[in-house]
C-alpha positions as CSV (number, residue, x, y, z in Angstrom):
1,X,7.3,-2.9,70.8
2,X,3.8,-4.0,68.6
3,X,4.2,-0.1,67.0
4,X,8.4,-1.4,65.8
5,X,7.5,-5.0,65.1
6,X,4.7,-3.5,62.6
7,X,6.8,-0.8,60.9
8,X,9.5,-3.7,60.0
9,X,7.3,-5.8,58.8
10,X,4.9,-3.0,57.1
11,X,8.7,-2.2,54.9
12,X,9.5,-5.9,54.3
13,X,5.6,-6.5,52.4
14,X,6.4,-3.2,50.3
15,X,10.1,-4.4,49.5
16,X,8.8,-7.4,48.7
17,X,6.1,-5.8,46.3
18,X,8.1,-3.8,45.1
19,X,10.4,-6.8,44.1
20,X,7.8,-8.2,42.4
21,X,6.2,-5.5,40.9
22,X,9.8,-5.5,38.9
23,X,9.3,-9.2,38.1
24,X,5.9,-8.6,36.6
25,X,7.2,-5.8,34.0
26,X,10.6,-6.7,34.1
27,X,9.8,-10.7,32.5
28,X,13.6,-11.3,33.6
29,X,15.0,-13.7,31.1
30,X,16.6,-13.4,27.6
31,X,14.3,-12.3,24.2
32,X,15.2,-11.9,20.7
33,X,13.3,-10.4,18.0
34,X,14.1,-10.8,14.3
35,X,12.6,-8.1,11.8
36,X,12.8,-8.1,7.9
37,X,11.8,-4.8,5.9
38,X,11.6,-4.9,2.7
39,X,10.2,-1.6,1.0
40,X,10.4,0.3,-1.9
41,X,11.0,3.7,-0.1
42,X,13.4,2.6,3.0
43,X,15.6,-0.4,0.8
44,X,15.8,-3.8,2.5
45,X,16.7,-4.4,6.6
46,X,17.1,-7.1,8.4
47,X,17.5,-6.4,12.4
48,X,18.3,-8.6,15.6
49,X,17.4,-7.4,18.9
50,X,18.6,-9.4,22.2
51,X,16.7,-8.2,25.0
52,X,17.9,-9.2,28.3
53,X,16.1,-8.0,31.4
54,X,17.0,-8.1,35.5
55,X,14.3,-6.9,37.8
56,X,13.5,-4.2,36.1
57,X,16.9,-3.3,34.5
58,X,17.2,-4.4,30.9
59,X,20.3,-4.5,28.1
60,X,19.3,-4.7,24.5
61,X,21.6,-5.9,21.6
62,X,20.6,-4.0,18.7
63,X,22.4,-5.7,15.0
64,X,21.0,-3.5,11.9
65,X,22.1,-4.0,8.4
66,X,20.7,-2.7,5.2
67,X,20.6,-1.7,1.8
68,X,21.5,2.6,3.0
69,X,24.8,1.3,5.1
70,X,27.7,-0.4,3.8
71,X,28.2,-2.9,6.9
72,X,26.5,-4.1,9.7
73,X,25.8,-1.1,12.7
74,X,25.3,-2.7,16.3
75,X,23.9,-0.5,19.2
76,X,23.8,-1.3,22.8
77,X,20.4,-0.2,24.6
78,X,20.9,-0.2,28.4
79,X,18.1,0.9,30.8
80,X,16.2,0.8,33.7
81,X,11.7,0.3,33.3
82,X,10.4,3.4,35.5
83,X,6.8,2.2,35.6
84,X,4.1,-0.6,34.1
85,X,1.0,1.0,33.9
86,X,-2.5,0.2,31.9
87,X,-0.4,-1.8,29.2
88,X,2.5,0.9,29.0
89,X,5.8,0.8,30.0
90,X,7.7,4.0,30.2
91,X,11.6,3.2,30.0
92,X,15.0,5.2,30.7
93,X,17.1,4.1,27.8
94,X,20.9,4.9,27.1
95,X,21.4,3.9,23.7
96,X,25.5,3.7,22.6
97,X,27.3,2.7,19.6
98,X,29.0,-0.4,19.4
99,X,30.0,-0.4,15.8
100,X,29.3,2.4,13.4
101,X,28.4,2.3,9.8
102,X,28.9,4.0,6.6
103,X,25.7,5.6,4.7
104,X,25.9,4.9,1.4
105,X,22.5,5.8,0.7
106,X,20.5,8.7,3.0
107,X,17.4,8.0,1.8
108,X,17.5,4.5,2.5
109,X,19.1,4.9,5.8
110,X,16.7,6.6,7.9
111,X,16.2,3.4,10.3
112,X,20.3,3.7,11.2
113,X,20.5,7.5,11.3
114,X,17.1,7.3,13.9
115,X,19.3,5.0,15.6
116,X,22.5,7.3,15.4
117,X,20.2,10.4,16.7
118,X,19.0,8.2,19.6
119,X,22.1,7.7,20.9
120,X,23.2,11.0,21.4
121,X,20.1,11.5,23.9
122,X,19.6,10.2,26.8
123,X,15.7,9.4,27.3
124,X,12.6,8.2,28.6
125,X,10.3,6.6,26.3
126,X,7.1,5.1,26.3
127,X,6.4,1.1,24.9
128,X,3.0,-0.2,24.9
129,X,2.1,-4.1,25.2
130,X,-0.2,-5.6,22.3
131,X,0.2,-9.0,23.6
132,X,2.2,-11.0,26.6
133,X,2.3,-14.5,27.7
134,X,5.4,-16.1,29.1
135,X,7.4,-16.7,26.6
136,X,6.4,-14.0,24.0
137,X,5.3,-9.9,23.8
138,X,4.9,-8.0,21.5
139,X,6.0,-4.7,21.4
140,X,4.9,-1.1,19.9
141,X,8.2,0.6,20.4
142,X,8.7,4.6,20.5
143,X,6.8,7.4,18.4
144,X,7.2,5.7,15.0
145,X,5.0,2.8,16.6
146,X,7.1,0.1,15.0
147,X,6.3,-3.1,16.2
148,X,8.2,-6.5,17.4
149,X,7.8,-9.4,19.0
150,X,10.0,-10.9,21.2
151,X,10.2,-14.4,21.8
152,X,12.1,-16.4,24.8
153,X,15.1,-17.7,24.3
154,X,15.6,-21.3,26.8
């Protein structure tokens, strides 16, 4: 009877860890992160990411307009965080096309077409943390290391 007693509650503390664990790196809530680019090789950008996460599971809003697309592109980033390790998150992401654009310019249009590429896979990826606190991280996102910061949204 001690040996059954144990075992159920030995699987309730690692459920419940396991819960939290998800609560640490998942940071459930709502985010958005705003980025202007303005260069002379990629043209002008301005992107708006809303980043909602659930235990572990997030959705991401992607909006991306720009001076190499006729109209406004939005993406929709759904995915699941596989681990949280040393500062690293390693993600499953399924990235789909809401609304696609026109390129009207291919050399200015490489952050869209990335984008475009992306979503045809189905991948795990690596993020690493620069900074977190409660209500804001910062983000180096993917192999291009482009960075954002996310920001709570109450």
């Amino acid at each position: 009877m001690k040996t059954i007693t144990f075992f159920i509650f030995s699987i309730c503390v690692f459920l419940y860890s396991n819960y939290m664990s998800f609560d640490h790196y998942g940071k459930d809530g709502v985010f958005i992160s705003k980025l202007h680019v303005h260069s002379q090789s990629k043209g002008i950008w301005n992107s708006l990411i809303k980043l909602t996460f659930d235990h572990g599971d997030y959705t991401s809003d992607i909006y991306l307009e720009g001076s190499g697309i006729d109209e406004m592109a939005m993406f929709r980033d759904r995915g699941k965080i596989l681990s949280y390790e040393n500062g690293y998150y390693t993600l499953y992401s399924d990235l789909q096309i809401l609304q696609q654009a026109k390129v009207i310019n291919l050399k200015e249009a490489e952050l869209y077409t990335r984008l475009l590429f992306a979503s045809k896979q189905k991948v795990s990826h690596t993020n690493k943390i620069i900074y977190e606190d409660k209500n804001i991280f910062i983000l180096e996102i993917g192999k291009n290391k482009q960075i954002h910061m996310f920001i709570r949204q109450h």
